[in-house]
C-alpha positions, 0 to 999 in steps of 0.5 A: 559638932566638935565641943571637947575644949568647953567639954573639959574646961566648963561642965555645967555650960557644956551640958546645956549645950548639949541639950540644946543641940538635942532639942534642936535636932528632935524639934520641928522648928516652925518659928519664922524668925529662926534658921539654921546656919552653915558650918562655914557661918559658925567656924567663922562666927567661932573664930579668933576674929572675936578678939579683936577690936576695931572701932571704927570703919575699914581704913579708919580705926581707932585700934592698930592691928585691923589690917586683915579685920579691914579687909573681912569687912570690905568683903561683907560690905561688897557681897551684901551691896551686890546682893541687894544691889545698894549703893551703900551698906553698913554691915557692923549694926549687932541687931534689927533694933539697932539698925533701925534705931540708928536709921532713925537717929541719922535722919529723924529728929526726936518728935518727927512723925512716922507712919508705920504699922502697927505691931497688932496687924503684923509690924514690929516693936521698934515701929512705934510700940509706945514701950519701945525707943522708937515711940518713947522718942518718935511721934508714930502713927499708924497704919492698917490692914484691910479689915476684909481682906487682911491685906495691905490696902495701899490707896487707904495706906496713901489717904493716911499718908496725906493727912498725916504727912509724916517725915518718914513711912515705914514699910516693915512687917513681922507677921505679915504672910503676903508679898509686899508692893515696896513700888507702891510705898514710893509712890505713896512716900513721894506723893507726901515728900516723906522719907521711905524706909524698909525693914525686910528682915523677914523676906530678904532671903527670897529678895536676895533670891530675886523672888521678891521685889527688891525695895532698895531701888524704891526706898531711902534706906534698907534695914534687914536682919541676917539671921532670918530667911538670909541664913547669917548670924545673928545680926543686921545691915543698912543699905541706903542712899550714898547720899545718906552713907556719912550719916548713917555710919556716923549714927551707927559709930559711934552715934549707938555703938562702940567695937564692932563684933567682927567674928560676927561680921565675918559670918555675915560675908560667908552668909553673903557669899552663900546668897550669891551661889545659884543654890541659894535661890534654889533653896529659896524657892523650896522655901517657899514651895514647902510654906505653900505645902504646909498652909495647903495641909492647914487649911486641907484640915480645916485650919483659918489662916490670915488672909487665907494663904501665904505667898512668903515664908510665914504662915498666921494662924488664926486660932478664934474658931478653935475657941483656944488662945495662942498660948495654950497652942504653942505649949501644946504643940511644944509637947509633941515637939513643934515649936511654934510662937504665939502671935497676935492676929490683925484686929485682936481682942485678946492680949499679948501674952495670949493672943489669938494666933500663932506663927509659924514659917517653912526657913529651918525645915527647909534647911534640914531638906523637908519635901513639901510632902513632909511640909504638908505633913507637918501641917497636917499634924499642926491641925490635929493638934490644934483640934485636939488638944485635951487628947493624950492618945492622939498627941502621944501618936503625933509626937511619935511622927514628929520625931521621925520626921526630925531622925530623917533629917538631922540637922547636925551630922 
C-alpha cells in the first residue's frame, strides 16, 4: 500500500495506520460484518471523486460540474438493480441505519406499527431497539425464534402477524446463522395487508451469488449494506418497488441527508461490477464451504452452536456450557489473534455487554484464500481456546499457528 504522501505530511495518523494494516494482516478476522475490499473499490473509494458535491440525484443537482459524477452513479445504480434484479435502486444512503431510517420515513408515519425481531434473537438495533430511532418513533413489536429449534417458526411468526396487523413486517437479521424463506414473509405480510421490508445486509453477497433466495420479487423494499458479504465499501442501497422510488429518494434527499459521498458511490459501482463477474459467485460459495468447515471443527470439538450448524456465512456460538461469558471469550481469543465479537444468544440471560455468545463468520478468511482445511483449522483452534482459557502454554502454542496461518495468506501484498 502506497501511504508516502500521509507518510511525510501527517506522522501521527500515518503511524496508526501502519499499525492497523499490521493488526490486520497477523488477525484471523472472524467478525461477520467486516471484509476486505479490492484494491480497484479502495482506489476508487481514495479518488478525487471525494471533492465534489452533488446534492441531488443524476440529471437533478443542485451543484454544477456533476456531468461525470451523473454518469458513476447511473452505473452503480444500473449494476446493483441488475444484481438484485430491482425495479429501482438508490445507491447514495451513507449507512444501513440510514437506509432503514429513510425506509421508514418514506412509508411509515410516526406511531405505526411494526413487526420485527428482536435484537436478542438475532435482529438489529434499528428494528426497534427501545434507544434506537426506530423504537423511540415507531410502535415495534416483536417476533421470535422457536424456543427449540432456534429457528424461524413461520406459522408462529404468521399467528403474531394476525393479532397485531402491523403496517409493515421486517424481515432482517444480524445473528442469525440459517437460510431465510423471504416466500413465507410474503405470505404472512399479504395475508395481514401489511408492507413487507427486508434488511439482507448480511447474506446479500450469496444472494447477488444466486445462492440464496432473492427477496427483491417478494418484498416492497430492500435494504442492504455493501460492505459485508458484498465486498464494497462502507455504505447502503434501497431497492423497491418503482411505485415506492419517488418516495423513497425524496425520504433520502433531502428527507435525512444532504451531498452524497460520491467517491463512496464509486466504490459501490466497482463493487458492483465485481459481483456480477462469474468469479463472485465462486468466491461465495467458497464463503460458504469454508463456514460450513469451520462449525464442523467447533462442534468436531465439542463447541454448541445455535441452532447447531450454519447454512449462511455466520456461525453463533453458544458459550453457556462453557461457564464463560462473551466478553472474557472475545478478549481471549484477541490475545492469540482471532477476533471475534460478543453476541447475544436467542433467549439470553446475560446482558449486553456480556452475553453468552460470540459471533463469528468465514467473509475475510475467505477473501485472503483460506482452504476449508484452514477454515477447519481455525475452528479447531477456537475450541481450544474457548476451553482453555486460563492456559498460557496452550494459547501461546495457538497464537503461534494463528500467525502462520495469517503469514500464509497476506492480505496486502
Amino acid at each position: 500500500m502506497h501511504l508516502d504522501n500521509i507518510r511525510n505530511s501527517d506522522m501521527e495518523i500515518f503511524e496508526f495506520i501502519e499499525k492497523e494494516i499490521e493488526r490486520q494482516e497477523m488477525t484471523i478476522e472472524l467478525i461477520p460484518s467486516e471484509n476486505v475490499v479490492s484494491y480497484s473499490v479502495m482506489e476508487a473509494q481514495g479518488s478525487v471523486l471525494t471533492n465534489k458535491y452533488s446534492e441531488g440525484y443524476p440529471g437533478k443537482r443542485y451543484y454544477g460540474g456533476n456531468q461525470f459524477i451523473d454518469e458513476i452513479e447511473k452505473i452503480a445504480i444500473e449494476r446493483v438493480k441488475k444484481l438484485f434484479s430491482a425495479e429501482h435502486a438508490n445507491v447514495q444512503p451513507h449507512s444501513g441505519s440510514g437506509a432503514n431510517m429513510a425506509v421508514y420515513m418514506a412509508l411509515l408515519s410516526p406511531g405505526d406499527k411494526v413487526l420485527a425481531i428482536d435484537l436478542s434473537q438475532g435482529g438489529h438495533l434499528t428494528h426497534g431497539h427501545s434507544l434506537n430511532f426506530s423504537g423511540k418513533l415507531y410502535n415495534f413489536v416483536q417476533y421470535s425464534l422457536d424456543e427449540d429449534s432456534l429457528l424461524l417458526d413461520y406459522s408462529k411468526i404468521r399467528d403474531v402477524a394476525i393479532k397485531e396487523k402491523p403496517k409493515m413486517i421486517v424481515a432482517g437479521f444480524s445473528a442469525y446463522p440459517r437460510e431465510v424463506d423471504f416466500s413465507k414473509f410474503k405470505d404472512i405480510a399479504d395475508e395481514c395487508g401489511s408492507l413487507l421490508m427486508a434488511d439482507i445486509s448480511h447474506i446479500a453477497g450469496m444472494i447477488a451469488a444466486g445462492l440464496h433466495q432473492n427477496p427483491t420479487p417478494f418484498c416492497d423494499v430492500v435494504t442492504t449494506t455493501t460492505h459485508k458479504t458484498l465486498r464494497g465499501p462502507r455504505g447502503a442501497v434501497i431497492l423497491c418497488k418503482e411505485k415506492y422510488a419517488k418516495d423513497i429518494d425524496r425520504m433520502v434527499f433531502p428527507g435525512i441527508q444532504g451531498g452524497p459521498l460520491e467517491h463512496v458511490i464509486a466504490g459501490k459501482a466497482v463493487a458492483f461490477g465485481e459481483a456480477l463477474k462469474p468469479q463472485f459467485k465462486k468466491y461465495q460459495e467458497k464463503l460458504l464451504e469454508n463456514n460450513r468447515e469451520m462449525a464442523r471443527g467447533l462442534l468436531d470439538n465439542g463447541i454448541k452452536l445455535v441452532s447447531g450448524g450454519t447454512e449462511n456465512h455466520l456461525i453463533l456460538i453458544d458459550l453457556t456450557d462453557l461457564g464463560i461469558g462473551g466478553k472474557i471469550a472475545q478478549e481471549v481469543l484477541d490475545s492469540v489473534g482471532i477476533c471475534t465479537n460478543k453476541n447475544a444468544i436467542p433467549f439470553d440471560k446475560n446482558p449486553p455487554m456480556n452475553p453468552s455468545g460470540i459471533r463469528i463468520g468465514s467473509p475475510v478468511i475467505t477473501t485472503r484464500g483460506f482452504s476449508k482445511e484452514d477454515s477447519y483449522l481455525v475452528g479447531e483452534l477456537i475450541s481450544k481456546v474457548l476451553k482453555n482459557i486460563d492456559n498460557e502454554t496452550l494459547l501461546n502454542e495457538v497464537k503461534e499457528e494463528t500467525k502462520k496461518l495469517c503469514l500464509k495468506y497476506p492480505l496486502y501484498k
